[in-house]
C-alpha positions as CSV (number, residue, x, y, z in Angstrom):
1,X,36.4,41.1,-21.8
2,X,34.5,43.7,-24.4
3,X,34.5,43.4,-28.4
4,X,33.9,46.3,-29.7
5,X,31.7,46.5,-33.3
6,X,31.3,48.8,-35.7
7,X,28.5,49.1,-38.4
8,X,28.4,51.8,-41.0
9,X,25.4,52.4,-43.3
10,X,24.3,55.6,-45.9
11,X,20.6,56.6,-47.1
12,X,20.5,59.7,-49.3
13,X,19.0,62.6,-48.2
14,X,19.2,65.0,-51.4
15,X,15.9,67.6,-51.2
16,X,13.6,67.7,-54.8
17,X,14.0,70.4,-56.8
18,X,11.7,72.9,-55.3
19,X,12.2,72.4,-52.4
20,X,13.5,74.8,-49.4
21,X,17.3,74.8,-49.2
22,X,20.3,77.3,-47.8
23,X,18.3,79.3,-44.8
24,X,15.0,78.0,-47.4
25,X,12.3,81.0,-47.6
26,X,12.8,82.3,-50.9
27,X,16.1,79.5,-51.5
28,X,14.7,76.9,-53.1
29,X,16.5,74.2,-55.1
30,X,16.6,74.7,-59.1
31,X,19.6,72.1,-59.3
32,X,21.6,69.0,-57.6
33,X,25.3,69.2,-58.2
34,X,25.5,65.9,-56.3
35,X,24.2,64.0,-53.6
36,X,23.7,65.0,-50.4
37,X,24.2,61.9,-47.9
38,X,23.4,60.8,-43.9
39,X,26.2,58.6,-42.6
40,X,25.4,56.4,-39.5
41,X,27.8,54.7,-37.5
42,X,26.9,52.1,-34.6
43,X,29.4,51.2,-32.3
44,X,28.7,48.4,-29.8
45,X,31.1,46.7,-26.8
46,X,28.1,44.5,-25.2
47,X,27.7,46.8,-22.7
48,X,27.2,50.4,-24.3
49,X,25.4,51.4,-27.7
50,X,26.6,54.3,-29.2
51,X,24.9,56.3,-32.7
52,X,27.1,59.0,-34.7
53,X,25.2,60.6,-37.1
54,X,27.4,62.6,-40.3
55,X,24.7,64.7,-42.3
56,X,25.5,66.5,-45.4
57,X,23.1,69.7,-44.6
58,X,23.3,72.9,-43.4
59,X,22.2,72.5,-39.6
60,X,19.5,70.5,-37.1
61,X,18.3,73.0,-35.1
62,X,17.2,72.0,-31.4
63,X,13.3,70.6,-32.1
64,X,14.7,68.1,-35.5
65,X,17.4,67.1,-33.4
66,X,15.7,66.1,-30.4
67,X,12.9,63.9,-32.7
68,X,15.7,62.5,-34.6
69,X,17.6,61.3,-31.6
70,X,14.5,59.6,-30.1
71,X,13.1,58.2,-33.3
72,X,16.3,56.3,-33.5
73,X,16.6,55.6,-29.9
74,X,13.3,54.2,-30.3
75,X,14.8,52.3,-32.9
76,X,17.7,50.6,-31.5
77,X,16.1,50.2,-27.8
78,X,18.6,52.8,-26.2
79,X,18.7,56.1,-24.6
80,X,18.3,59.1,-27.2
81,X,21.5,60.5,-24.9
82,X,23.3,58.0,-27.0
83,X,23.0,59.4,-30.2
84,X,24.9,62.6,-32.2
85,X,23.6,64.0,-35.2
86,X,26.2,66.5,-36.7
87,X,25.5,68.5,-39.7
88,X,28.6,69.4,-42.5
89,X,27.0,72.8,-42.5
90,X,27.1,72.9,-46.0
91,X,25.5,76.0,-47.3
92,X,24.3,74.4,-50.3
93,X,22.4,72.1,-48.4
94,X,19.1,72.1,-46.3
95,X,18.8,74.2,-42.8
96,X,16.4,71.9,-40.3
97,X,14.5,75.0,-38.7
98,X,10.9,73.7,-37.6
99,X,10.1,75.0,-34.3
100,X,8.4,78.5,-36.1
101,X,7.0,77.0,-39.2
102,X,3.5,77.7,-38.4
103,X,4.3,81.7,-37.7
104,X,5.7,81.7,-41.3
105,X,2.4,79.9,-43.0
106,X,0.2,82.9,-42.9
107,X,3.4,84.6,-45.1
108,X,3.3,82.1,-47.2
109,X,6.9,81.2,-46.4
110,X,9.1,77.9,-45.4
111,X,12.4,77.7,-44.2
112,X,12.3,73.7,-43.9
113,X,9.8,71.6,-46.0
114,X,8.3,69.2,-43.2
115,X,7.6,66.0,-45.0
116,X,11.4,66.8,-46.0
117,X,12.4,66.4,-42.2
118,X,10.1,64.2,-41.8
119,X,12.2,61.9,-44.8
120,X,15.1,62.8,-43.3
121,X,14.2,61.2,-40.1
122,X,13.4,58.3,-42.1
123,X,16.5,58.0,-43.9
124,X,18.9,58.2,-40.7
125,X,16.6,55.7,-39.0
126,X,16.9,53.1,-41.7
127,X,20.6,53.5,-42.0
128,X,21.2,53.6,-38.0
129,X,18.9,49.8,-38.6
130,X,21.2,48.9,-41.0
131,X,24.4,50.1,-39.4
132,X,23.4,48.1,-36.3
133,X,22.4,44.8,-38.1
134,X,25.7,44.8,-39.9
135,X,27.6,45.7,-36.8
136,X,31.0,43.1,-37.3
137,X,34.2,43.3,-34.7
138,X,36.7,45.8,-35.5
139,X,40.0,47.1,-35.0
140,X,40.4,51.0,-34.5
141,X,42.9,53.5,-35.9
142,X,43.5,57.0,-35.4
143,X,45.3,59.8,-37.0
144,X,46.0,63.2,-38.4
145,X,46.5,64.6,-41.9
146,X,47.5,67.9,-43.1
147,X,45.1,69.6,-45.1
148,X,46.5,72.9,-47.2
149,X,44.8,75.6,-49.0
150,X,40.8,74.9,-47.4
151,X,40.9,76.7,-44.6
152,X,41.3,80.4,-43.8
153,X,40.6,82.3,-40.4
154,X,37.7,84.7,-41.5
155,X,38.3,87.6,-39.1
156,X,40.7,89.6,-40.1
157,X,41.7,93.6,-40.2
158,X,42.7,95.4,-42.6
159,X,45.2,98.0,-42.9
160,X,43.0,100.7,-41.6
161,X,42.1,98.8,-38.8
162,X,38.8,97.7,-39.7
163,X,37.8,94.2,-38.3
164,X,36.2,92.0,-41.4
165,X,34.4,88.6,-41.7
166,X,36.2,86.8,-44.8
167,X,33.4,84.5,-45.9
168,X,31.8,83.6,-49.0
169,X,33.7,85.0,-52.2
170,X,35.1,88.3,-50.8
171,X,37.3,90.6,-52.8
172,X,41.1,90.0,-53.9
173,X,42.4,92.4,-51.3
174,X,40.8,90.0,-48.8
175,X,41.7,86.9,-50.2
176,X,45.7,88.1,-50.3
177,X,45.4,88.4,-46.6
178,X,46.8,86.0,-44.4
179,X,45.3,82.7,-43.6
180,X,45.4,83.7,-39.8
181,X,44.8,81.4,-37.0
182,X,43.0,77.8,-38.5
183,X,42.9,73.8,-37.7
184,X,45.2,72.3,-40.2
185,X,44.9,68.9,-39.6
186,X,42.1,66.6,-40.4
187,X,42.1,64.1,-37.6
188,X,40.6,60.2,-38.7
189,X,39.8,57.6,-37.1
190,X,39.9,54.1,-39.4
191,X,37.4,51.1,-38.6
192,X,38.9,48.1,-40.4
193,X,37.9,44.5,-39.6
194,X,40.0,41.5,-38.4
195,X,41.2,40.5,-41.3
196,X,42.4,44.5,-41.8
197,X,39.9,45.3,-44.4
198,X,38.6,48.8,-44.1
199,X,35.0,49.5,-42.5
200,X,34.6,52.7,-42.9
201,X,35.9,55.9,-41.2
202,X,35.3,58.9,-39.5
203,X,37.1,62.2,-40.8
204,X,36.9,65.2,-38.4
205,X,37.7,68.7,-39.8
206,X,37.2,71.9,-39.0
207,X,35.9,74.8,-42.2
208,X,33.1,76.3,-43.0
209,X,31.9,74.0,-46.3
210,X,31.1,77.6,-48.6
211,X,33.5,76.5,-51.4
212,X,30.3,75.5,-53.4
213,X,28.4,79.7,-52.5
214,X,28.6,81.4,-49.0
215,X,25.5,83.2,-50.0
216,X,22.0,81.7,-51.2
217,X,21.6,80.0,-54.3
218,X,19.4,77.0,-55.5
219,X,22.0,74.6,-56.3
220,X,22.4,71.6,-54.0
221,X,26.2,70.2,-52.7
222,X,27.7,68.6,-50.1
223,X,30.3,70.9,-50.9
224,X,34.2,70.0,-50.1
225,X,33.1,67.3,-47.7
226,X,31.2,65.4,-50.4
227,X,33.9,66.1,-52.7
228,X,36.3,65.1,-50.5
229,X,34.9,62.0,-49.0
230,X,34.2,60.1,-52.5
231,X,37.6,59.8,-53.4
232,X,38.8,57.8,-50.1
233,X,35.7,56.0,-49.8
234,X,36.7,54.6,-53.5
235,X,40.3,54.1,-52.7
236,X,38.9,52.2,-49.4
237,X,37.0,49.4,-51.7
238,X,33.9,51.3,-50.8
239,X,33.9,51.5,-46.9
240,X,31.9,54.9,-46.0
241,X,33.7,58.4,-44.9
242,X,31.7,60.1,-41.8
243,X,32.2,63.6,-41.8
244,X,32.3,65.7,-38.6
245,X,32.3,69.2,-38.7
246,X,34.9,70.5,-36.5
247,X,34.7,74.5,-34.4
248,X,34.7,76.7,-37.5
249,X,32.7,79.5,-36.2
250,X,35.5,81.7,-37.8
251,X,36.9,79.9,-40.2
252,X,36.1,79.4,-43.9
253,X,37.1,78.6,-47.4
254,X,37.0,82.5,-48.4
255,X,41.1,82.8,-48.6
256,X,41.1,80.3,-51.0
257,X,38.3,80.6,-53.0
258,X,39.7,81.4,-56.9
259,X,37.9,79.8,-59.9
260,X,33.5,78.9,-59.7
261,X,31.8,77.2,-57.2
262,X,32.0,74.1,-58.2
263,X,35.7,73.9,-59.6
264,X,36.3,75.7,-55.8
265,X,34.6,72.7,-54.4
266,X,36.3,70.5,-56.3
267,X,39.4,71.5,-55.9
268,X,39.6,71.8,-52.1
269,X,37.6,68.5,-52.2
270,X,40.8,66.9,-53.7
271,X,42.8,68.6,-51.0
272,X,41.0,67.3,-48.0
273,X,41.0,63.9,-49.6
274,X,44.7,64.2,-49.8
275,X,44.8,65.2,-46.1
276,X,42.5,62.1,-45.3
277,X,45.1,60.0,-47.2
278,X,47.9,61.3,-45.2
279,X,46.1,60.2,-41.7
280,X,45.0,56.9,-43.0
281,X,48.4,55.8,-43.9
282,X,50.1,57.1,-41.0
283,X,47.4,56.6,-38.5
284,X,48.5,54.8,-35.0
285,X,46.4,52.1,-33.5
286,X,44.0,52.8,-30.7
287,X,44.7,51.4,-27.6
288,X,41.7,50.1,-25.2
289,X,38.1,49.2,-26.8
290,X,35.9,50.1,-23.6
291,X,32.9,52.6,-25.1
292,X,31.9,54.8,-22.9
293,X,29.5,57.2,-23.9
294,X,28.1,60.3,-21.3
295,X,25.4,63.6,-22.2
296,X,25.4,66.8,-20.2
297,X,24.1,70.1,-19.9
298,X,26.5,73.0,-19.4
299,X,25.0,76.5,-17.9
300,X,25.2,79.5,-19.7
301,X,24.3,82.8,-19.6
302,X,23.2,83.9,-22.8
303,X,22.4,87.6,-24.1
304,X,19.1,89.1,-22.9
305,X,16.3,89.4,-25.6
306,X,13.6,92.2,-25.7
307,X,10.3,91.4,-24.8
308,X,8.3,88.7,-26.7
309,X,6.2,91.1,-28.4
310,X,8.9,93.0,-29.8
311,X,10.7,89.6,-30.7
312,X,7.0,89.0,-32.4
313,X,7.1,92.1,-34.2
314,X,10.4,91.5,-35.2
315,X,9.5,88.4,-37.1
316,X,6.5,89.7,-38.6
317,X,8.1,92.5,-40.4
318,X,10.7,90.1,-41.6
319,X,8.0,87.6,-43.1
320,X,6.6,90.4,-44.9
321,X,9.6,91.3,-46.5
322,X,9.9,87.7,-47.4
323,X,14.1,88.6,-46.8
324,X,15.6,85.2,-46.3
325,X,18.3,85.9,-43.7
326,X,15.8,88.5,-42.2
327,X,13.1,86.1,-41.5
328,X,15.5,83.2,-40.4
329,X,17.6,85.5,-38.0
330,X,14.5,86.5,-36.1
331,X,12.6,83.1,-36.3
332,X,15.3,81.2,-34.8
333,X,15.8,84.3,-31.7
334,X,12.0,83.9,-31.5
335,X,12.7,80.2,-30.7
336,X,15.6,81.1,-28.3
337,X,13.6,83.6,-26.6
338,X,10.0,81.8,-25.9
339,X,12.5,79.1,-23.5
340,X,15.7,80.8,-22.8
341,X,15.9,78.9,-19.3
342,X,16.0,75.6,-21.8
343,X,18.5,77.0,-24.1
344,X,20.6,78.2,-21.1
345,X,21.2,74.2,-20.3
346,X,23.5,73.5,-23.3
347,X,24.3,70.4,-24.4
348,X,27.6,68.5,-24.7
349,X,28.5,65.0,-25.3
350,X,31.7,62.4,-25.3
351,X,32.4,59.8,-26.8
352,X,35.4,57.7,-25.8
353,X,37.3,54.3,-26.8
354,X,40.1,53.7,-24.8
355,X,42.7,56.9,-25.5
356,X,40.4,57.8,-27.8
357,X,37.3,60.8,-27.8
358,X,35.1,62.5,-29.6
359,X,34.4,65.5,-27.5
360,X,31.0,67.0,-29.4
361,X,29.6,70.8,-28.6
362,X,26.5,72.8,-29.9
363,X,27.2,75.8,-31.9
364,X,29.5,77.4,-34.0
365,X,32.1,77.3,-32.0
366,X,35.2,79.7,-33.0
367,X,38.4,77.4,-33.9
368,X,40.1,78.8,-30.9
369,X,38.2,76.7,-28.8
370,X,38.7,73.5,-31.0
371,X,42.1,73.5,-30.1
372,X,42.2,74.4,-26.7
373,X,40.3,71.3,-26.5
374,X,42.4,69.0,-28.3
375,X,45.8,70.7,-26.4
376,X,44.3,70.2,-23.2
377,X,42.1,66.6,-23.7
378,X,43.6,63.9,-21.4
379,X,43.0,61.1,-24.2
380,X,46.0,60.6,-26.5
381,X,43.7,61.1,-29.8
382,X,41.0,63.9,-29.3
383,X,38.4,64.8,-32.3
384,X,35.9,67.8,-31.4
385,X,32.8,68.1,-33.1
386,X,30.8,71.1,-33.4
387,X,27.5,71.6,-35.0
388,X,25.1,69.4,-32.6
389,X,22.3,71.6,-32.8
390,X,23.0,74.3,-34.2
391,X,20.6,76.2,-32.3
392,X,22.8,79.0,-30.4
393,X,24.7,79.6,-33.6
394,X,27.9,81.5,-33.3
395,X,30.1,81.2,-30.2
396,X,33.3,83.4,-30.0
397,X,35.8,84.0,-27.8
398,X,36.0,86.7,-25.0
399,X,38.3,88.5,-26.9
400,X,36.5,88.1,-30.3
401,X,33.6,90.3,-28.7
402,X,35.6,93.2,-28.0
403,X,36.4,93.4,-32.2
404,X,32.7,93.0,-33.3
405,X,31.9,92.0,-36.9
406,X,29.7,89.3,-38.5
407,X,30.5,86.4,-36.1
408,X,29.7,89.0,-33.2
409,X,27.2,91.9,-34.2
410,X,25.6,90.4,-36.9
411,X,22.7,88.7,-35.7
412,X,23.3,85.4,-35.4
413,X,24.7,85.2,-32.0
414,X,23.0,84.3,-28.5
415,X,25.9,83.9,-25.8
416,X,27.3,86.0,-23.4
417,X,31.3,87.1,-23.1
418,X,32.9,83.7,-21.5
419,X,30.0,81.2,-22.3
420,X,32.3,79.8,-25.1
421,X,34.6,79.4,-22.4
422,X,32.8,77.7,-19.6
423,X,31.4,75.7,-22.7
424,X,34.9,74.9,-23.9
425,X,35.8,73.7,-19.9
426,X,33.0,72.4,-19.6
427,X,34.1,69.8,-22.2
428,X,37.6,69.4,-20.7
429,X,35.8,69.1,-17.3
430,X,33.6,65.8,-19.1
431,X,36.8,64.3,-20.5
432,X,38.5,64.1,-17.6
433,X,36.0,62.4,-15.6
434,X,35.9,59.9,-18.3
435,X,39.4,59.2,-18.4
436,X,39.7,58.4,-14.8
């Protein structure tokens, strides 16, 4: 018969002042409005070891990922398969970008400080030690919260037809728009002990964290996830919130954005909290305590680059404008382009404890999918993560590329028309192997 255990542990991970943050460049930090934080939870049956990593920052890219993942493998003595780092994607908050540091030092420029990674790695190692060696029995509980006024779908048309991307703090007119199609619900699931005292908890939700500044600015927050998290964690005695950012590729906090930055993040902080509440108190226990955990590569098709040179050129002319988004856009295609059969593979993960799973993608994926997963999951309790490596960046729907805007034509996006699909059943397809 299995026991499963559950360890939680925290380091902080805020950058110095000075340091790259944002897309980093010419973002650096000039102030901390609080901390930013790595969660790590270590869930053991005797059999399987699994690692779920929460990261206040703005996104691990592919290389930073993969040398996280096997520094803590290394670690624990398991496979690196068995780890998930997810980032918030705060956009007050560090971007883990190293694979094309050295093309930028001749410019003078950074877009990740590398002792910072380098500390990072550090951190999440010594709490996934931690985590481990405190590892106790628990009892597991999951659940679903409403969460109102955080999210808001950001493509949108207006009257005239045009197709918009409502992030950041965009105009009234856009804000009075409807919230179109979101994620309401933050789904939980609560660790507590056998005595019923609370572990910790993972909270799984799905908005872009840009409360705090869509655009780039040199103050440092975990945004509405920090904000949110605190509160519970206090009510809790203290046990530690893991945050997993959910498929938000179009969805943000620009409907409801109304007073500063940090009265925006405060206040839609407090709201998630009081989602998180909800779930706790009405959450349902799991049943079954087998962990099974199970990493994959899904085949894409991915849109066809230019030749190298020109993809060189590309990022030359960006460094010398020193342009922050400029120089990150074409830096990370660079990386995508120098080993597009690797990035073709993409990545997918599941964990699952008895009707529960955590079904856990690359990408931004667009909300649409996020759902479709959860509708169609086998497991009575279904929490999708997005943002494990963030390297392909946006993913939208078939139909989405037919509209264009931001999400689409803007830069940031390396997939075809139905790779967020076969993604997206690709998942499903994983789930329902494991549920059999």
């Amino acid at each position: 018969m299995t026991e499963l255990r559950a360890g939680f542990a925290r380091r902080d991970i805020t950058p110095a002042l000075g340091l790259p943050t944002s897309l980093g460049v010419a973002c650096l930090v000039t102030e901390i409005w609080d901390p930013l934080y790595a969660t790590v939870l270590v869930l053991d049956d005797g059999q399987t070891k699994a690692v779920v990593v929460g990261a206040d920052l703005c996104a691990f890219l592919q290389e930073p990922d993969t040398q996280i993942r096997h520094a803590v493998a290394q670690a624990l003595a398991i496979a690196p398969d068995q780890i998930v780092l997810n980032a918030s994607h705060s956009h007050s908050a560090p971007y883990l970008a190293t694979e094309y540091s050295d093309r930028l030092q001749p410019y003078g420029l950074k877009v990740a400080d590398l002792d910072y990674v380098r500390y990072v790695q550090e951190q999440i190692v010594a709490a996934a030690r931690e985590a481990s060696a405190n590892a106790m029995p628990v009892q597991l509980f999951a659940g679903r919260g409403n969460v109102e006024r955080v999210a808001g779908n950001r493509r949108l048309r207006l009257p005239d037809g045009t197709m918009i991307s409502r992030h950041g703090r965009p105009p009234q007119a856009w804000r009075d728009l409807p919230e179109g199609l979101i994620d309401p619900a933050v789904s939980i699931v609560s660790f507590v002990d056998l005595q019923g005292r609370p572990v910790g908890f993972i909270a799984n939700y799905a908005c872009h964290p840009t409360a705090a500044g869509g655009d780039l600015h040199g103050w440092v927050s975990a945004d509405f996830v920090g904000y949110g998290l605190r509160p519970v964690e206090a009510a809790l005695g203290g046990a530690l919130g893991l945050f997993l950012q959910g498929a938000t590729g179009n969805v943000g906090t620009g409907k409801w954005v109304n007073e500063t930055p940090l009265g925006d993040a405060e206040a839609m902080g407090s709201r998630l909290a009081a989602g998180i509440m909800q779930a706790l108190e009405t959450a349902e226990p799991v049943r079954g305590d087998q962990l099974r955990m199970v990493r994959r590569h899904v085949p894409l098709q991915l849109e066809p680059f230019p030749a190298l040179a020109e993809m060189e050129r590309r990022l030359h002319d960006a460094a010398a404008t020193g342009d922050t988004g400029q120089v990150v856009a074409a830096g990370d295609a660079l990386v995508i382009a120098r080993r597009f059969a690797d990035f073709q593979q993409a990545p997918i993960s599941a964990l699952t404890i008895g009707d529960l799973a955590i079904a856990c993608l690359p990408g931004e994926l667009f909300v649409e999918f996020g759902l479709r997963i959860k509708r169609e999951s086998p497991f009575r309790h279904t929490l999708v993560s997005a943002y494990n490596d963030d390297s392909l960046q946006y993913i939208p729907t078939e139909a989405a590329f037919a509209e264009g805007a931001y999400e689409v034509t803007g830069g940031w996006r390396y997939t075809q028309i139905g790779d967020g699909e076969t993604l997206t059943q690709g998942a499903l397809d994983l789930l329902n192997e494991l549920v059999a």
